[in-house]
C-alpha angles and dihedrals in degrees: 000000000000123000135238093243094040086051096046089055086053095060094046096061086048100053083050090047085054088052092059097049089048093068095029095059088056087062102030117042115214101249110231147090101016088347094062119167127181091201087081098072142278113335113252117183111276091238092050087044097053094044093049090044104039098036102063088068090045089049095049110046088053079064095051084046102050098041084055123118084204097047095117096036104106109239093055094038091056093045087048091046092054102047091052092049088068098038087053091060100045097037098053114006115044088048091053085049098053121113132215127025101277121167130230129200116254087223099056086052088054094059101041096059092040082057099043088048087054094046102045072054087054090051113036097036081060102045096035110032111016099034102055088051085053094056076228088150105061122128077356086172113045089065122078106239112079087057100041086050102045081046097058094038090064095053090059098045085052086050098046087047089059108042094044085052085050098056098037086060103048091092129049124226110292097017121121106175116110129248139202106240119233134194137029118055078337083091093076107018138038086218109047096147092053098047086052089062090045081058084046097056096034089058093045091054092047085047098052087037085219148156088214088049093055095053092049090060089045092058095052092051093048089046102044103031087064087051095043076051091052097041092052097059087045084064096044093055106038091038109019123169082018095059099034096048086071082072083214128172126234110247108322114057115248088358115060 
């Protein structure tokens, strides 16, 4: 069993990792979806790419929960049950919901699911191992946060939903051109889907009240603000007055 030191350390090289990622993102875009970019490996179908990159988190944290002494006891059960709630989504649905025959880098697949391997180890080493050593559960429910943070995770997954429908129907069948999205949290930001899934991530580390929550968050935030970036360039230049003059933000509404 890993211990609380050893785990500590863990999530300190992986809050510097996301700090890596976090410049380098700025100077390298992450190649897929309208940033496509061949140099990160062989094309697989989208659908194919967000199953086999999702999933592996979704996978194993049903593992971490079901070798648990504490799998049935209330508190971990609700934060498991959150998390997945999203994964699920993610893993199996919204692939199967994707139109057009888009490609997605291989690499970027690898290290997805390697991240996302590393991450379901963040979370449920922490709510089903670490936690209940801790006594970290006790009167659960008698403090705010599970319910400040599952309130503002579903926000975000609201958030996410719609802004992902809104972009799957901006083309009709057959159509390729791009189009700036509108409605929904796009009032205020070019990348509405991907601050959602920041919301998401914030309220599930209020909920599980966690280091490894907060890094998680981290993480999204270090991985998805260079690409609203991106994307938001991407917009100035293909669609330029038109685009400007929606005086949006990038990923977080009024602030950037």
């Amino acid at each position: 069993m890993i211990t609380l030191d050893a785990f500590n350390c863990f999530l300190a090289v992986m809050s510097l990792i996301a700090v890596v990622v976090f410049v380098a993102l700025y100077f390298v875009e992450a190649g897929y979806g309208y940033l496509f970019n061949p140099k990160f490996g062989f094309p697989v179908p989208n659908k194919l790419g967000w199953v086999l990159m999702e999933s592996p988190v979704f996978i194993a944290m049903c593992i971490l929960w079901a070798c648990s002494d504490v799998r049935f006891e209330a508190a971990p059960l609700v934060l498991f049950l959150i998390f997945q709630t999203h994964y699920f989504q993610r893993s199996f649905i919204f692939p199967l919901r994707m139109r057009g025959n888009s490609k997605m880098p291989f690499g970027i697949v690898a290290m997805g699911m390697v991240f996302n391997t590393l991450n379901a180890l963040m979370q449920g080493g922490w709510i089903f191992y670490l936690a209940p050593q801790q006594n970290y559960y006790d009167d659960w429910f008698s403090k705010p946060y599970i319910y400040i943070g599952t309130a503002v995770f579903l926000a975000g997954f609201f958030i996410n939903l719609q802004s992902d429908s809104i972009i799957r129907n901006l083309r009709k069948p057959g159509d390729t051109k791009h189009y700036i999205p509108h409605g929904g949290m796009f009032r205020f930001v070019s990348s509405a889907n991907y601050f959602g899934e920041f919301t998401e991530w914030v309220g599930f580390a209020i909920a599980s009240w966690s280091w490894s929550g907060a890094v998680f968050a981290w993480w999204t935030f270090a991985n998805l603000a260079p690409r609203a970036a991106s994307l938001y360039k991407r917009y100035e230049k293909e669609f330029g007055d038109e685009f400007k003059s929606l005086h949006r933000k990038k990923i977080i509404p009024f602030i950037y």
